[in-house]
C-alpha positions in Angstrom: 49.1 68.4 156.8 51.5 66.0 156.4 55.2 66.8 155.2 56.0 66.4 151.5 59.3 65.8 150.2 60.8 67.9 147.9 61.7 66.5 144.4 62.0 67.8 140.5 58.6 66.8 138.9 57.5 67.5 135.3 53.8 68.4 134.4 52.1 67.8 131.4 49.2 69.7 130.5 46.2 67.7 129.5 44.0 69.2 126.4 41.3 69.0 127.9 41.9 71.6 130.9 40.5 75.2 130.3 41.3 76.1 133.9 44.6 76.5 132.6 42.9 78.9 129.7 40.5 80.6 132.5 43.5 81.1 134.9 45.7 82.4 131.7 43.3 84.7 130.8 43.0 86.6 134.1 46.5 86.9 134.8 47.0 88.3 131.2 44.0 91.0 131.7 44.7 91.9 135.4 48.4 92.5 134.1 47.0 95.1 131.4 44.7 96.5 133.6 47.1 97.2 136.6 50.8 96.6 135.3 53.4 94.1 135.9 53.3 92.0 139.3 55.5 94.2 141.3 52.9 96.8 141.8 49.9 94.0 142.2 48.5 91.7 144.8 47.8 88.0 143.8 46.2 86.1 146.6 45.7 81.8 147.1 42.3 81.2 148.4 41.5 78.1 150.6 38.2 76.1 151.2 37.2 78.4 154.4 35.8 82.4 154.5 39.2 84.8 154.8 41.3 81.6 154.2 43.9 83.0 152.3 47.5 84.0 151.5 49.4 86.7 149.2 51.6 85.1 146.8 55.2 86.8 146.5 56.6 88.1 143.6 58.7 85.3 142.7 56.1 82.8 143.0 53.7 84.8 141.1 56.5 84.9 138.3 56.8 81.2 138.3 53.4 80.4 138.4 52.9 82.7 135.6 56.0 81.4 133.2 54.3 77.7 134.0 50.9 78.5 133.0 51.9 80.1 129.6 54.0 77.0 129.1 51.5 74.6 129.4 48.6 77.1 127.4 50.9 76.6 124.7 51.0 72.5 124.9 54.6 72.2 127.0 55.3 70.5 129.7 56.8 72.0 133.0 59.4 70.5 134.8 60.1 71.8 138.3 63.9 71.5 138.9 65.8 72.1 142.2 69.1 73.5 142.6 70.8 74.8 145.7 72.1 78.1 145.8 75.9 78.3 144.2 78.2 80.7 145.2 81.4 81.7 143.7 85.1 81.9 145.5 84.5 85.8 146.9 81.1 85.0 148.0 81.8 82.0 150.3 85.2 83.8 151.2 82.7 86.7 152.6 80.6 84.3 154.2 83.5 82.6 156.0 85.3 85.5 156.8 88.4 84.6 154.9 90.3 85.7 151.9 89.3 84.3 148.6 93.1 82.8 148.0 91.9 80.7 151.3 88.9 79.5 149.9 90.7 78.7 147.0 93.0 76.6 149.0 90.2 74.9 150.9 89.1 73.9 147.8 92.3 72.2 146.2 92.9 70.4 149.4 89.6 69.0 149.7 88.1 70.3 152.5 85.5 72.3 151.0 83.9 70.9 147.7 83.6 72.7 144.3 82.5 72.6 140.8 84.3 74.1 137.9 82.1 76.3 135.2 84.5 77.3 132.8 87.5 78.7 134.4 85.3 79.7 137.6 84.7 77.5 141.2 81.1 77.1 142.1 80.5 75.8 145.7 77.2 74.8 146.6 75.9 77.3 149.6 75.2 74.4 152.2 79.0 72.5 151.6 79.9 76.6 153.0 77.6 76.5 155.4 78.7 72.9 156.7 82.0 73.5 156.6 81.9 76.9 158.6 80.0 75.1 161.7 82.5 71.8 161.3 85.2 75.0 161.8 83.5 76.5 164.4 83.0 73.5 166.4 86.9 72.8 165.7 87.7 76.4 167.0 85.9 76.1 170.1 87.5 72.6 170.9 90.7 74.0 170.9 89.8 77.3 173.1 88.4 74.3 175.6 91.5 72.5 175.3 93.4 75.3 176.1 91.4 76.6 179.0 93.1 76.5 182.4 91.1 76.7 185.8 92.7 79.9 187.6 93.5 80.0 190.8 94.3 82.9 192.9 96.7 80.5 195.0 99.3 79.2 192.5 102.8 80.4 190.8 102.1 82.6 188.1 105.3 80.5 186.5 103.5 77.3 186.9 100.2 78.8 184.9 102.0 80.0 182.7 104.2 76.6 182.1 100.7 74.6 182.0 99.6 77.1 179.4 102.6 76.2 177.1 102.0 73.2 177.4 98.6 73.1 176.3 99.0 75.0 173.2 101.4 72.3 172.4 99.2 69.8 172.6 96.7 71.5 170.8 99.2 71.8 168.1 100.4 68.8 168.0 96.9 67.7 167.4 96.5 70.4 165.0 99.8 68.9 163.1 99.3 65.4 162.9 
């Protein structure tokens, strides 16, 4: 099966479909009969004999909201949105303090949206950020790796040490 991309779509029911009415009707009487989705099991059937797979809760909620919309004539539009996150929540995921994610925002290295008086980052600008950091981090733990050996002045290490932090600083500086 080949890959499909992901885009926002709208569907328009046609008058002429009573599927749509069939498929209404069963989810509305197996919901009366045996309660609200939670506690049931909705299954997608393929082509093949035991071809088939449980639908999860969410997308059983979808599906449903979507077929009562287009019973009653309205058309569905299937809109994406990445996951938002708010200041404490991408300070937790970072392992920082919210006044730094705050900061991160203002001086542009991570983006973020304003609702109301609230930031809103988008979940993968967190995530890219965090690995760009981590990459960053382990560069300068490279950089400031010395081979040991046995043989040498302690001084000497210790002098070569200083003066790769330094460097590492200066980079971290300019």
């Amino acid at each position: 099966m080949a890959a499909r991309s992901v885009v926002a779509e709208t569907y328009v029911p046609h008058e002429s479909d009573s599927a749509l009415a069939d498929v209404r009707s069963f989810m509305a009487a197996h919901e009366s009969k045996h309660g609200s989705a939670p506690n049931s099991r909705f299954l997608l059937v393929g082509d093949s004999e035991g071809d088939q797979v449980e639908l999860p809760e969410t997308l059983y909620l979808v599906l449903r909201q979507a077929v009562d919309a287009m019973a009653a004539g309205k058309a569905v539009t299937i809109s994406l949105q990445e996951p938002q996150l708010t200041t404490q929540q991408a300070a937790d995921l970072l392992g920082v303090s919210r006044p730094t994610v705050v900061r991160l925002v203002e001086s542009g290295e991570l983006s973020a949206e304003r609702v109301g008086s609230r930031r809103r980052l988008a979940l993968g600008d967190v995530l890219a950020y965090r690995e760009k950091r981590r990459r960053r981090q382990y560069a300068m733990l490279e950089a400031t790796s010395v081979d040991l050996d046995d043989e040498e002045n302690p001084e000497l290490m210790i002098e070569r040490l200083r003066e790769a932090r330094k460097a590492v600083a200066g980079k971290r500086d300019a």
